[in-house]
N, C-alpha and C positions, 0 to 999 in steps of 0.2 A: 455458354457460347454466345447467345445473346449480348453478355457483356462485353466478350473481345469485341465482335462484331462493331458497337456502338462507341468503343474506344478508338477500334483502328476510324471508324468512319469520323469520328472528333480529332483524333490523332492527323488523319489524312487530311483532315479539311485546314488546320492548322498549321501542318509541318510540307505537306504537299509531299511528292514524290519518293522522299528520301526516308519515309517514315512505312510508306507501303511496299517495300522495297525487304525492309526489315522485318523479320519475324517475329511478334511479340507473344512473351512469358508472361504470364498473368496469377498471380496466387493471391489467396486471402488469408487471415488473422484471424481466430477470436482472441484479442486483446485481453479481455478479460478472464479467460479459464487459462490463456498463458499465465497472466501474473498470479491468478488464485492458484494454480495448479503445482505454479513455480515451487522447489524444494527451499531456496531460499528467501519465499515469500514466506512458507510456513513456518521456516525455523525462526524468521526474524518476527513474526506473531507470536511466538512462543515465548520468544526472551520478551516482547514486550509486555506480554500477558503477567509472566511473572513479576517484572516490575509494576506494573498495574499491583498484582497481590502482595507485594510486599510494601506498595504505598498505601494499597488499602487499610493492612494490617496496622500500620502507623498511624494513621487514621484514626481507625477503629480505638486506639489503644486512648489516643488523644480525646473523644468521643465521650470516652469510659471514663474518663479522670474528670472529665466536666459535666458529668451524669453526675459523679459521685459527690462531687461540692456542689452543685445544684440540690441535691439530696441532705445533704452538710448545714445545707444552707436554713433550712427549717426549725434546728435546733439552737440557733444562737440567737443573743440576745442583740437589740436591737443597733447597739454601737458596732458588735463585733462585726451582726449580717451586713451593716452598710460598707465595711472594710471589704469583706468577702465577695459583696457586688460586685464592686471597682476588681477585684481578684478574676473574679469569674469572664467580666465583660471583656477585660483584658487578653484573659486562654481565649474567650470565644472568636476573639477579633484575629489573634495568631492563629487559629484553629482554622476559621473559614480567610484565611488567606493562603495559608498553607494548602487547603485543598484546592485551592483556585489554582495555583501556584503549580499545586503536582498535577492537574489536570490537562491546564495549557501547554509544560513539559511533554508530558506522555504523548499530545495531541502533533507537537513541533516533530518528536522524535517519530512517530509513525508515518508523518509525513514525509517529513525527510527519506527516512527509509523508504516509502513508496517512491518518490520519486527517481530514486537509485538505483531500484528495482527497473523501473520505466525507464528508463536511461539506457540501463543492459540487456534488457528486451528489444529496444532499440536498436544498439549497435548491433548485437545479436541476428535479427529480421534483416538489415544491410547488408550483415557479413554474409549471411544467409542467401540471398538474392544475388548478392554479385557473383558469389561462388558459384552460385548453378543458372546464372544467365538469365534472371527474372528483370523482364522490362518496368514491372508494376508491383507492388504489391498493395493491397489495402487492407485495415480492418473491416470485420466481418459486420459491422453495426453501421457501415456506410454504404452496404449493398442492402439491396432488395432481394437478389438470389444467386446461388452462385451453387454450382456444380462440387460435389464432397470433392471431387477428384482433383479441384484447383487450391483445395483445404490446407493449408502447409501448418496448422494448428501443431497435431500430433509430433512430425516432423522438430518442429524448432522446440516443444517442449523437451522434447528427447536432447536436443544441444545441452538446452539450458540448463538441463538437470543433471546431464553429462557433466559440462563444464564444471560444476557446482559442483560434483561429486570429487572429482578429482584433488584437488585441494583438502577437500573434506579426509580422504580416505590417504594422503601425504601425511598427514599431523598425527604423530605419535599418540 
């Protein structure tokens, strides 16, 4: 209550007349356990996870090959190990480019994805708002307190998951 209060009294002193005149709707976000909550935040963690584990595994495998000529490496004779050097230095130098490589990937792609996610959270909270008449909305992490009852959290998670579903449960 507090807050309308201090809005319409910011609102009124700003807009004058025409702004006290109008009724204001006021809801709040957590931004946060929207997007973490979201069904198509989880799924798209999930496919990234796996490519995460199947770059590891490539990795790992690359890892193991330059374990094993590292190891290789002990038993030859002096001409050959300096051949094998230049062999090894070679993988290692493809090896940690390569992880740099799948690491900055995975990091671009998850980003991306979040911000796609934040996008449709976005229009989502809009479409949201205009539909039921809200003058305001903010996230939850820019107030100091706010009344459960002004909480539209629950509410648009339920669109969003809606939404998401529908398409999901279309595909053969």
């Amino acid at each position: 209550m507090r807050l309308q209060v201090v809005t319409v009294c910011v609102l009124s002193a700003l807009c004058g007349p025409a702004v006290q005149a109008a009724e204001l709707k006021i809801g709040y976000v957590n931004l946060a356990k929207l997007f973490d909550d979201y069904q198509r935040t989880k799924e798209s963690e999930r496919v990234l996870e796996q490519k995460g584990a199947q770059k590891q595994a490539q990795l790992k495998g690359q890892a193991d090959e330059l374990k094993k000529l590292r190891d290789a490496l002990e038993l030859l004779n002096a001409q050959a190990r300096e051949t094998k050097v230049k062999e090894i230095e070679e993988k290692s130098d493809a090896f940690q480019q390569l992880k740099t490589r799948t690491e900055r990937d995975l990091v671009r792609e998850r980003n991306q994805m979040a911000k796609t996610i934040l996008d449709e959270i976005e229009k989502t909270v809009t479409d949201y708002a205009k539909a039921n008449s809200f003058s305001l909305v903010v996230d939850q992490r820019s107030l100091l307190y706010g009344q459960e009852a002004y909480d539209l959290t629950d509410e648009l998670l339920k669109v969003l998951n809606d939404r998401y579903a529908k398409p999901a449960a279309a595909k053969p």
